[in-house]
C-alpha positions in Angstrom: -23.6 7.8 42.1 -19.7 6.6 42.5 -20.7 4.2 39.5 -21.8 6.7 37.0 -18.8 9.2 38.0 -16.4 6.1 37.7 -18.1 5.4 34.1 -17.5 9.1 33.0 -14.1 9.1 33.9 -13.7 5.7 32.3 -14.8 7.0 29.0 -12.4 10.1 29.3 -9.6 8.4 29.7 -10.2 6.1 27.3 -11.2 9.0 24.4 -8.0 10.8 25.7 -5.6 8.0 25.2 -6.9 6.7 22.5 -6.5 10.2 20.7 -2.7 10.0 21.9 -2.0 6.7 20.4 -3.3 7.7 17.2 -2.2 11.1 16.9 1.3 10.0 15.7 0.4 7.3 13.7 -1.5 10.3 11.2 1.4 12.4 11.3 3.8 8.9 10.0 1.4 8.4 7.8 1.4 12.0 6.2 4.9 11.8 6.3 5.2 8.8 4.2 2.8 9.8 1.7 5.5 12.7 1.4 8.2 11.0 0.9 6.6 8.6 -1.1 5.7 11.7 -3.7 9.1 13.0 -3.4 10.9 9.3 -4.5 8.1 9.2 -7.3 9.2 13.0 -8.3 12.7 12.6 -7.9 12.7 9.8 -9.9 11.2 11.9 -12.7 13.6 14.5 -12.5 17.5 14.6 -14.5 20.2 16.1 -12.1 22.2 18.8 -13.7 25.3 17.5 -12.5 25.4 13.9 -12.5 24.2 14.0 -16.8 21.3 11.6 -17.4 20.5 10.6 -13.8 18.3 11.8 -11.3 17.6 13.6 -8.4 16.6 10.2 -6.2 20.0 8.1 -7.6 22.4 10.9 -7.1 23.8 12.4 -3.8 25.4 15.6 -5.4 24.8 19.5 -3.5 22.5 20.3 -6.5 20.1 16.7 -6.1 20.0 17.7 -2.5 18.6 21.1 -2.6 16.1 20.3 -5.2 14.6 17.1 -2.8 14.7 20.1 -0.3 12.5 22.3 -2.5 9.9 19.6 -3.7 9.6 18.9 0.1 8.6 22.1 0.6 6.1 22.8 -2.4 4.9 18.7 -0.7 4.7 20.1 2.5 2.3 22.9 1.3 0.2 20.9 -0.6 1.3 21.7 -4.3 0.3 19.3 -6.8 3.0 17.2 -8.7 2.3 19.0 -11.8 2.5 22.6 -9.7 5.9 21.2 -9.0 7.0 19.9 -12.6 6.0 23.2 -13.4 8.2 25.0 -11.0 10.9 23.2 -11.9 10.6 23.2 -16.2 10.3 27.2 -15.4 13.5 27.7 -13.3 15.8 25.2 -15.2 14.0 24.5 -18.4 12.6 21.0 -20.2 16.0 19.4 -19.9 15.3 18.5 -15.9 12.1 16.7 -17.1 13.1 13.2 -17.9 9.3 12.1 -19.4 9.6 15.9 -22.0 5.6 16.6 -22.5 4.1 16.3 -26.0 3.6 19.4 -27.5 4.4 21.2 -31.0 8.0 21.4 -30.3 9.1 17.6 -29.2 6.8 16.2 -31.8 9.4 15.1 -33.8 11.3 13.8 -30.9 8.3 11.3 -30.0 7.6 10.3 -33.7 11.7 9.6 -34.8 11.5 6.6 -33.3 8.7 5.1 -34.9 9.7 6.5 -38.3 13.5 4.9 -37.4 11.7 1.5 -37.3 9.5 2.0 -40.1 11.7 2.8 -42.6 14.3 0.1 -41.4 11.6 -2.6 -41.6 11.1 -1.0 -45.2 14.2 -1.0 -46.0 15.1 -4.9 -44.9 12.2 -5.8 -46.7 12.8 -4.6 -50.1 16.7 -6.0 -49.4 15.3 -9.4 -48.9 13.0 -9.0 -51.6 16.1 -8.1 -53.8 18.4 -11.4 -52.2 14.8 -13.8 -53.0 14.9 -12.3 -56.8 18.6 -12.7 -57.7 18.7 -16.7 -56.0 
């Protein structure tokens, strides 16, 4: 009788404490995962004040209070896109430093390509010209 009431209370302690010692290590891990998303999203976004760096590098008021609202959109579960979103919608495609592809920054994804193009052309025919005249 006193074994079987000894081997109950065993088996209760041991679920309760081992429910205690893992408890926080979920909640560290949750938090990690989201600040892990916010360094990834930070490092994605321009800061307005400090011109062509962003949120994660820069320590200015304005960087601060956006790592404050991406937090928040992390803390409720928002997806990263929900947050680009958020963010293109209050202060425009500028803050975004990956711009999408659509319609209107075609030309801005195929310069650069054309740029290289039309130099090798160009250095081509030049060389072509300097081979003819030796």
């Amino acid at each position: 009788m006193k074994n079987k009431k000894f081997i109950k209370i065993f088996i209760l302690f041991c679920l309760v404490f081992s429910t205690i010692f893992t408890y926080p290590k979920i909640s560290i891990s949750g938090e990690q995962t989201i600040e892990k998303r916010l360094n990834e999203i930070s490092n994605n976004v321009r800061c307005l004040v400090c011109r062509n760096q962003s949120i994660y590098d820069s320590n200015s008021d304005f960087a601060n209070d956006i790592k404050k609202i991406i937090r928040i959109h992390l803390k409720e579960n928002k997806s990263d896109q929900f947050i680009y979103k958020f963010l293109k919608s209050k202060y425009g495609e500028y803050i975004l430093f990956k711009p999408p592809f659509q319609i209107n920054t075609l030309i801005l994804w195929i310069l650069p390509f054309i740029l290289i193009i039309s130099g090798l052309i160009f250095f081509t025919f030049k060389f072509l010209k300097f081979k003819k005249n030796d």
